[in-house]
N, C-alpha and C positions, 0 to 999 in steps of 0.2 A: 781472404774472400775468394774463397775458389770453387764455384758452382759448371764448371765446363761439364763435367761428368763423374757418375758414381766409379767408373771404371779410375778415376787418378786417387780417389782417400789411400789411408792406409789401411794397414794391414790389423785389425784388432790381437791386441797383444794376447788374448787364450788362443788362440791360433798360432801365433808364433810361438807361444811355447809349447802346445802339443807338437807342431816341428820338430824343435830340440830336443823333445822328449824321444819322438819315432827314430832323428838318426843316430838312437844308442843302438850297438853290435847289429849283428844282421838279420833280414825280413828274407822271406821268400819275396822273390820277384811276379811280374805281370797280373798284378791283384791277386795273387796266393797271400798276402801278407795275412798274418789276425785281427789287421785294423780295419782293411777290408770288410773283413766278416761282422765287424760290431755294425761296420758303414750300413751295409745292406739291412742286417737286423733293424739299424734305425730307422732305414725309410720307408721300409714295408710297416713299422709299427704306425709310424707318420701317417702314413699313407692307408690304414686298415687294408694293404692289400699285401695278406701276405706268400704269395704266389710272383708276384712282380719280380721283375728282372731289373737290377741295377748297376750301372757301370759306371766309372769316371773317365772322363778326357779333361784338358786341359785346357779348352776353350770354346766360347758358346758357337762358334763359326762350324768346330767340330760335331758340336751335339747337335746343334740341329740339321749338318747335313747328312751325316750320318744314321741319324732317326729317321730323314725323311727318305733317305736312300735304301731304310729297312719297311719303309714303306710304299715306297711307289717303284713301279715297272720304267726303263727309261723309254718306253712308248708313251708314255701319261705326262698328264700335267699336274701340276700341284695349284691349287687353290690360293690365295692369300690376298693381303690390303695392299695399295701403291707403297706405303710408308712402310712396309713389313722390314725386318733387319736382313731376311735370308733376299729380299729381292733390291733392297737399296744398299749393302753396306756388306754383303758376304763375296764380291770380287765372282758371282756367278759358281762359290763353292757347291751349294743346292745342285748346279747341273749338272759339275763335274762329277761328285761321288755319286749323284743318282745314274749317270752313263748317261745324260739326254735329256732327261724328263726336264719340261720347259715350265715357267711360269704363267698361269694365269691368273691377270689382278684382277680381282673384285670391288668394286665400287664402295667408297667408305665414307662415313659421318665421324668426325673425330678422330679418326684412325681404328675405328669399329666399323667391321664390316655386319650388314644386318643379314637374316635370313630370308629376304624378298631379293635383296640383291646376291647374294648367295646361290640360292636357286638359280636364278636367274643365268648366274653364267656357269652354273654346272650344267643347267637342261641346253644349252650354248652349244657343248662339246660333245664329242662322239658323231657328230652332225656331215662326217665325210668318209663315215665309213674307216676302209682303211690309208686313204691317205692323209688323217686326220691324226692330234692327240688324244689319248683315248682319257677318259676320268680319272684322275686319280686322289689322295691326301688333302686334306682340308687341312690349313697350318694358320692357326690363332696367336695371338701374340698378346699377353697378358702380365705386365702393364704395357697397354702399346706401344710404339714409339712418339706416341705424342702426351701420352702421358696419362692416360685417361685409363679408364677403369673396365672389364666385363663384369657386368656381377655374374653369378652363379647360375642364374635361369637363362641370362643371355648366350652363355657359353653351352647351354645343353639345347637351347632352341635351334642353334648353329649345329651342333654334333646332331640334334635329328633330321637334319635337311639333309646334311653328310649318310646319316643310317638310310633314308629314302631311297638313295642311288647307289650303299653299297658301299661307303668308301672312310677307312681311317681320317680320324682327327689328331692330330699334331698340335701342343701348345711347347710355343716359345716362352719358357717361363724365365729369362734371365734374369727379372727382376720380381720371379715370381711369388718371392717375398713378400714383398713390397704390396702386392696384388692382397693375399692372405691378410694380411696386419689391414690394409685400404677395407677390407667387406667385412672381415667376421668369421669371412667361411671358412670350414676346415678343408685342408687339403685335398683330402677324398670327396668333399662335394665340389672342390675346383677341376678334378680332373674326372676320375674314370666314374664317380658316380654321378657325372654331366656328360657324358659318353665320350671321353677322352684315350687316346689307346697311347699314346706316345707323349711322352713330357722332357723338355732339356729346363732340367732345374736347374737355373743359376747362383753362383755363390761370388764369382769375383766381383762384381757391381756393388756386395754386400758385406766387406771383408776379408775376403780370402785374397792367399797371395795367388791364383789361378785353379780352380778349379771346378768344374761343371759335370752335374749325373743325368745321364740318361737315363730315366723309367721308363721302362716296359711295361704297360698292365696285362699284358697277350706275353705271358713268358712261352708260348709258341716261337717266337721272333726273335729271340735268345741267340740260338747259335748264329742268324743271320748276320745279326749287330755284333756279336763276336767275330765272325770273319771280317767281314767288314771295318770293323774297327783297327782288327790289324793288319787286311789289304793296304787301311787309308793311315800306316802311320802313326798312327795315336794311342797304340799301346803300350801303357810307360813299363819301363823293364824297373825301374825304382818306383815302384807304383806304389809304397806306405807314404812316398810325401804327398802325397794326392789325397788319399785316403786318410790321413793324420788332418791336412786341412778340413775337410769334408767333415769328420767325426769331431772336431773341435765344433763347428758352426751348427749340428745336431744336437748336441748336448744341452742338457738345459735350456733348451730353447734359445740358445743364441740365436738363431736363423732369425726367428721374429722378433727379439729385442732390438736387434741391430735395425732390421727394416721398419719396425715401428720408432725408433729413432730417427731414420732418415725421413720419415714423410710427416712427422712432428717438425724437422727443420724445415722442411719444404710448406708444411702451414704456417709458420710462424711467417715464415718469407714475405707469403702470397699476403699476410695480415697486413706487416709492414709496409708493402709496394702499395696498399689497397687503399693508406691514410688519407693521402691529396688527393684521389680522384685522377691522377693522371697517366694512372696503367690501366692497362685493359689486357684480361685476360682471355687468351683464343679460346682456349678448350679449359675446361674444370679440372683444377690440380687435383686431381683424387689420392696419387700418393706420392713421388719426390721426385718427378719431374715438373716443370713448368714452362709453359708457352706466353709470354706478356709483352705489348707492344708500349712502348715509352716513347717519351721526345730526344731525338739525337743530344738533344744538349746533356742529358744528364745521362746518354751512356759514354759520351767523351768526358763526361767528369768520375764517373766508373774507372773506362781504360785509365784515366791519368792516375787515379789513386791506385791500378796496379790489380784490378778487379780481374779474375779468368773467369768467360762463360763465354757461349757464343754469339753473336747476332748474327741470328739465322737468315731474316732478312732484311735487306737494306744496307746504306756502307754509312763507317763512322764520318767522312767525306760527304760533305754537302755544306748548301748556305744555309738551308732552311734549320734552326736550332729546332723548330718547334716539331719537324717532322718524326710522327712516327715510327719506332724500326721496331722488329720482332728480337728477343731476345728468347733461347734458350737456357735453362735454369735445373742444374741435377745438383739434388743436396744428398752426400753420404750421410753414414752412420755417425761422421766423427763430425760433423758440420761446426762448430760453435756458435751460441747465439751473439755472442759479441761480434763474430764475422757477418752475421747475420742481419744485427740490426746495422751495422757499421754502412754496410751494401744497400739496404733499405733507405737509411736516412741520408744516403749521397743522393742516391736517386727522387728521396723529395725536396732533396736540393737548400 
């Protein structure tokens, strides 16, 4: 019963074995390899863009600071939600590799920021001349961190607020899977043909033993992200185990079998928790996270049987059995339903 997060599953076993396979004899090093090149062919196919620029790093802390540091001046500010990953949970990496550029949060419903509020704190900025942060990157995050969904028209309504004043869009897509498989949409209307210029596509949340692509739809921005990438470190000199991951979760549509797996265990969940009436859910599971407030009692008969998620708020410590507490809920690729109802029917006790 282990719903903490998509980041602890395992590793799908086509992946481990395209591994084995790439470390037969030797690759060119720093993304010279051949596997590279299939890499790139697949996601521009994915992606009907085929001009895009595509790189791998090793972790999404990297891609999107990285992306956002090939996007914004460290005069500027960046755009995003309180709850966003690059402003709660990346140790202030966004500032470091951008050289300065600061955050500004925009006001959010669900962990979806709207285009009223949007504007709102973009027309905000600029407002001190030059002792001031100037505008900069709009950075989306799809499936948020609360678990909730953009569709397709919401993330271009967003990118035209951003075209208004001039300024790139950024989507965090680490679980942008998950997003895809969740609407319908095809990748190209999730990113650059909703006015998206920069994407950190995720794979470790979804399978993979580490690895994360940067797209470019502005392959102008190319050489930028290649300097930068190997100012900041992250360019791997064995860089076919990267790309052997990457081309495994490409192939046949592994990328969305796998995420359409995980947010099937994440409904199945939210069905189960939903039987007795005694959860309540914060925001709508759209694809395999979940936010649900239960009675302390039954998440201390959880931890006893050995359950991992988190309770986000509230302590397992208290008298009240009948109180409330908020539990967070990430269901992988590998979830099983028997973990699954196991988890459900402690909790309806």
């Amino acid at each position: 019963m282990f719903f903490a997060s998509d980041n602890s599953g395992p590793v799908h076993p086509r992946v481990m074995a395209a591994l084995a396979r790439a470390n037969e004899g030797y690759a060119m090093p720093y993304g010279a390899d051949a596997i590279m090149d299939a890499v790139r062919a697949q996601i521009r196919e994915i992606f009907e863009a085929p001009e895009a620029a595509v790189y791998l790093v090793a972790t999404g802390t990297a891609a999107n600071s990285l992306a956002l540091a090939t996007l914004a001046q460290p005069y500027q500010t960046i755009f995003c939600t309180p709850e966003a990953h690059i402003n709660q949970d990346e140790c202030n990496a966004p500032e470091f590799y951008t050289g300065g550029a600061k955050l500004t949060l925009v006001p959010s419903q669900a962990g979806r920021m709207t285009p009223e509020t949007l504007r709102a704190r973009i027309a905000g900025e600029e407002s001190r001349g030059v002792h001031g942060p100037q505008r900069g990157p709009v950075s989306i995050t799809n499936v948020t961190e609360l678990g909730t969904v953009y569709a397709v028209d919401e993330i271009a309504a967003l990118a035209g607020v951003a075209r208004d004043f001039g300024l790139p869009v950024h989507l965090d897509g680490a679980r942008f899977a998950n997003a895809v498989a969740a609407t319908g949409a095809t990748p190209a209307e999730m990113t650059w043909k909703a006015g998206v210029e920069a994407l950190s596509f995720g794979g470790t949340k979804n399978g993979l033993m580490g690895v994360e692509a940067v797209v470019l739809f502005d392959p102008a921005r190319a050489w930028e992200f290649e300097l930068r990438r190997k100012r900041g470190a992250h360019l791997f000199s064995k860089h076919r185990y990267l790309s052997a991951q990457m081309l495994a979760y490409l192939e046949d549509g592994l990328w969305l079998e796998l995420a359409a797996a995980a947010n099937a265990a994440n409904a199945r969940l939210a069905h189960g928790l939903n039987r007795g009436g005694a959860v309540r859910y914060l925001y709508d599971p759209a694809a395999n996270m979940s936010f649900a407030a239960f009675p302390r009692a039954a998440h201390q008969r959880l931890h006893e049987a050995g359950a991992q998620y988190y309770v986000w708020e509230g302590s397992l410590e208290g008298d009240d059995p009948d109180e409330p507490l908020t539990a967070r809920m990430v269901c992988d690729w590998s979830a099983a339903d028997e973990a699954i109802d196991r988890f459900t029917d402690i909790v309806q006790g």
